[in-house]
Backbone as CSV, one residue per row, in Angstrom:
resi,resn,N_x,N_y,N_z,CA_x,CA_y,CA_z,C_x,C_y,C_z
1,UNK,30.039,-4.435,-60.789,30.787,-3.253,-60.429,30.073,-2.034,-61.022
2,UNK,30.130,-0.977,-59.717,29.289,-0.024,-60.624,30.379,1.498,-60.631
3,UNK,30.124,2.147,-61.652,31.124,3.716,-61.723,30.361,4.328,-61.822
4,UNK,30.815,5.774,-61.446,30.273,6.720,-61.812,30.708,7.407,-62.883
5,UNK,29.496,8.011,-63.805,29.847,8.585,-65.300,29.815,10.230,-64.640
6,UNK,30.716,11.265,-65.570,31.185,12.441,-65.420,30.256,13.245,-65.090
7,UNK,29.452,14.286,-64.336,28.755,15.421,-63.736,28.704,16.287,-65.269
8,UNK,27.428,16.339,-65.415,27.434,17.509,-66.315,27.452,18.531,-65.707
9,UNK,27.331,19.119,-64.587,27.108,20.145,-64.313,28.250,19.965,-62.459
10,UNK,29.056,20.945,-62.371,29.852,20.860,-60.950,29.378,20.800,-59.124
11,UNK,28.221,20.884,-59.054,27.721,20.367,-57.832,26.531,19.461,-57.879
12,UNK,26.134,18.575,-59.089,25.373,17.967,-59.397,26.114,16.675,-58.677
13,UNK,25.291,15.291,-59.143,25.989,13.918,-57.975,26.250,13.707,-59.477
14,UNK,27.387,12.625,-59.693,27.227,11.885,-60.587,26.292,10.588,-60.574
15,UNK,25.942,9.948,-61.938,25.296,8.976,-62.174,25.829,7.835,-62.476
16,UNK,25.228,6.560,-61.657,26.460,5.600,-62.007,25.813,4.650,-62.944
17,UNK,26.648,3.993,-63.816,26.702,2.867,-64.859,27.263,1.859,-64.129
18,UNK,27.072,0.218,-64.391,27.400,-0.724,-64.466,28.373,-1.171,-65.369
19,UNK,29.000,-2.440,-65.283,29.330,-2.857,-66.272,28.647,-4.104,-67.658
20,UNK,27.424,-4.143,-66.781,26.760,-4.784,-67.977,26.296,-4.031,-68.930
21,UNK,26.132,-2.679,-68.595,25.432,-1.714,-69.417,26.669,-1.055,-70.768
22,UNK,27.879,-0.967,-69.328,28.943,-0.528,-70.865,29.068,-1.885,-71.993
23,UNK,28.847,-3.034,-71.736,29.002,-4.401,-72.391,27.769,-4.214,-73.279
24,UNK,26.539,-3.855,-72.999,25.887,-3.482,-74.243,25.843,-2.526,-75.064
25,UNK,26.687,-1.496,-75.018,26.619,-0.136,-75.538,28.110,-0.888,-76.672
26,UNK,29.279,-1.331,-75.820,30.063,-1.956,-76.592,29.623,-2.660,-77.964
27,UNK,28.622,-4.034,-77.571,28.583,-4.470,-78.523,27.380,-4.257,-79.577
28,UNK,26.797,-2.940,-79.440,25.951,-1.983,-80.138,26.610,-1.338,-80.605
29,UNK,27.170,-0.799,-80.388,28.454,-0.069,-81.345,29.517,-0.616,-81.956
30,UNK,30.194,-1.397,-81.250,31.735,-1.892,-81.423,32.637,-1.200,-80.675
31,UNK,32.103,-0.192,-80.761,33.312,1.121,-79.707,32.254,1.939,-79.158
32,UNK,33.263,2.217,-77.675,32.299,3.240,-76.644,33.482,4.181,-75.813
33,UNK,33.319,5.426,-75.877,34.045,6.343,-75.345,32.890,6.916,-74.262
34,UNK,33.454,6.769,-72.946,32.668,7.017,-71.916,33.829,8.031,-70.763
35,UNK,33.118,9.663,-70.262,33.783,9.996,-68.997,33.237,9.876,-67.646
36,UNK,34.353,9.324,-67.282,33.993,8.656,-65.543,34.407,9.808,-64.918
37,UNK,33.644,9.949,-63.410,34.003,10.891,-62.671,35.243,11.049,-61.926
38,UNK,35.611,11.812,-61.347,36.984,11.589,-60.355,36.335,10.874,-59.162
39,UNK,35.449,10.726,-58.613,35.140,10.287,-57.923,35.708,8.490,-57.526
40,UNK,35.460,8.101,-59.100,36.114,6.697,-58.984,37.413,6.231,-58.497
41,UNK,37.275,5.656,-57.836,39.212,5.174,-57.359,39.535,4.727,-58.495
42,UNK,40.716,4.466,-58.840,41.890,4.058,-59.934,41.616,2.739,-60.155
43,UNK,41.490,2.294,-58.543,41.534,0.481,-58.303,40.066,-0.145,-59.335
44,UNK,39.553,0.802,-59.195,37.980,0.247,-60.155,38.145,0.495,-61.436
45,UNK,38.883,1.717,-62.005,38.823,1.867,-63.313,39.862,0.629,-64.017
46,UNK,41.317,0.191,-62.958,41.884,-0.674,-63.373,41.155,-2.175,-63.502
47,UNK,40.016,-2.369,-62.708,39.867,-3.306,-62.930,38.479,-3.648,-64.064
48,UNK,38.202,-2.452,-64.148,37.158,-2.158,-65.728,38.138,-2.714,-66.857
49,UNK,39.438,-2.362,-66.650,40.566,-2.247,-67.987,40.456,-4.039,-67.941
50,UNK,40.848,-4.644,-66.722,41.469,-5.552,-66.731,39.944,-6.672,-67.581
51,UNK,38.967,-6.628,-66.934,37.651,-6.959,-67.432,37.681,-7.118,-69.069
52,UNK,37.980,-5.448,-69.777,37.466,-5.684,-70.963,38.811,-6.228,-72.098
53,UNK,40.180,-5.969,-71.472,41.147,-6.851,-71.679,41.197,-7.925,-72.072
54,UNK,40.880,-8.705,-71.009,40.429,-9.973,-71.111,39.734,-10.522,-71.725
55,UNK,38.444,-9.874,-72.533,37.446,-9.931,-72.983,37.655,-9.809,-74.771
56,UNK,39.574,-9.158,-74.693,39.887,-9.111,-76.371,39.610,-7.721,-76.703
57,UNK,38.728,-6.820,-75.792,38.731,-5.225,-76.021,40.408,-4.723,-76.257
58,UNK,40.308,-3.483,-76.791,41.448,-2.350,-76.424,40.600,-1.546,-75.304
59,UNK,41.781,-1.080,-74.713,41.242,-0.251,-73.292,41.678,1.179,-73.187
60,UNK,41.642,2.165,-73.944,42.239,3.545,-73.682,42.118,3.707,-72.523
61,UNK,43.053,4.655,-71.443,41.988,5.643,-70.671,43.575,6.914,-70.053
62,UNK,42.592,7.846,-70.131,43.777,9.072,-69.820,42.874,10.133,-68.970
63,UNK,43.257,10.577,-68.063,43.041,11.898,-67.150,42.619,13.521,-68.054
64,UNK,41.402,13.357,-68.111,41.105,15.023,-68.667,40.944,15.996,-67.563
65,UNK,41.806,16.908,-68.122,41.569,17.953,-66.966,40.892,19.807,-67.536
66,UNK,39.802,19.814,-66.691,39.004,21.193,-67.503,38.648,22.403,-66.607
67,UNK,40.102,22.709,-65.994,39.854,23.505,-65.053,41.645,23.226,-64.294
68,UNK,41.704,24.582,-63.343,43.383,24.717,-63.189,43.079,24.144,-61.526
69,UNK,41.903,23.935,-60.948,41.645,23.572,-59.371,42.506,21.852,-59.851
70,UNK,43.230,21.576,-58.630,43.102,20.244,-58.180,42.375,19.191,-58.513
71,UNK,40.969,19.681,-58.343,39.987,18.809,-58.488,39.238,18.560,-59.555
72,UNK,39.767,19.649,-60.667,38.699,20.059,-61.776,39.218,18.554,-62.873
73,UNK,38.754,17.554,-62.839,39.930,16.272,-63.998,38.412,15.331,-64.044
74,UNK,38.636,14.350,-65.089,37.401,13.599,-65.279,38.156,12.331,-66.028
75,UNK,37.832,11.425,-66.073,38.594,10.027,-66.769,38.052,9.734,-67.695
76,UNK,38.627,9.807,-69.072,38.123,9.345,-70.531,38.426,7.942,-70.750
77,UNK,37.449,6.982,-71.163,38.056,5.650,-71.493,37.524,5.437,-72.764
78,UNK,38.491,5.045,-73.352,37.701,4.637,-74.870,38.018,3.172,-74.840
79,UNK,36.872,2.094,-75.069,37.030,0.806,-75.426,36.567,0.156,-77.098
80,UNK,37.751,-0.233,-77.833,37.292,-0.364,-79.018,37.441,-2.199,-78.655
């Protein structure tokens, strides 16, 4: 499964990550706080949750929003 990580910049594409890649950053760290784009459907980020769940992770994730447009929001997940 692949996501896309947050646009640094607002008409740029986002860049996408895997999930093998967050699985090594995880267990290089222990914890990884990563923002996903809006771009991602819900259905994928839920099933990122459900993945690292399973796996014995904690799964944060909450809606940042940085801007008053509709569209202006980005998805924070923190996995400890």
């Amino acid at each position: 499964m692949e996501l896309k990580v947050a646009r640094s910049e607002q008409k740029a594409k986002p860049k996408k990550i895997d999930v093998k890649k967050i699985d090594e950053m995880l267990g290089k760290d222990g914890s990884v706080i990563i923002y996903f784009d809006r771009d991602n459907s819900h259905k994928d980020l839920l099933a990122l949750q459900d993945h690292f769940e399973n796996e014995g992770s904690s799964f944060y994730m909450r809606e940042v929003r940085y801007g008053l447009a509709e569209n202006e929001y980005m998805y924070e997940v923190h996995i400890v």
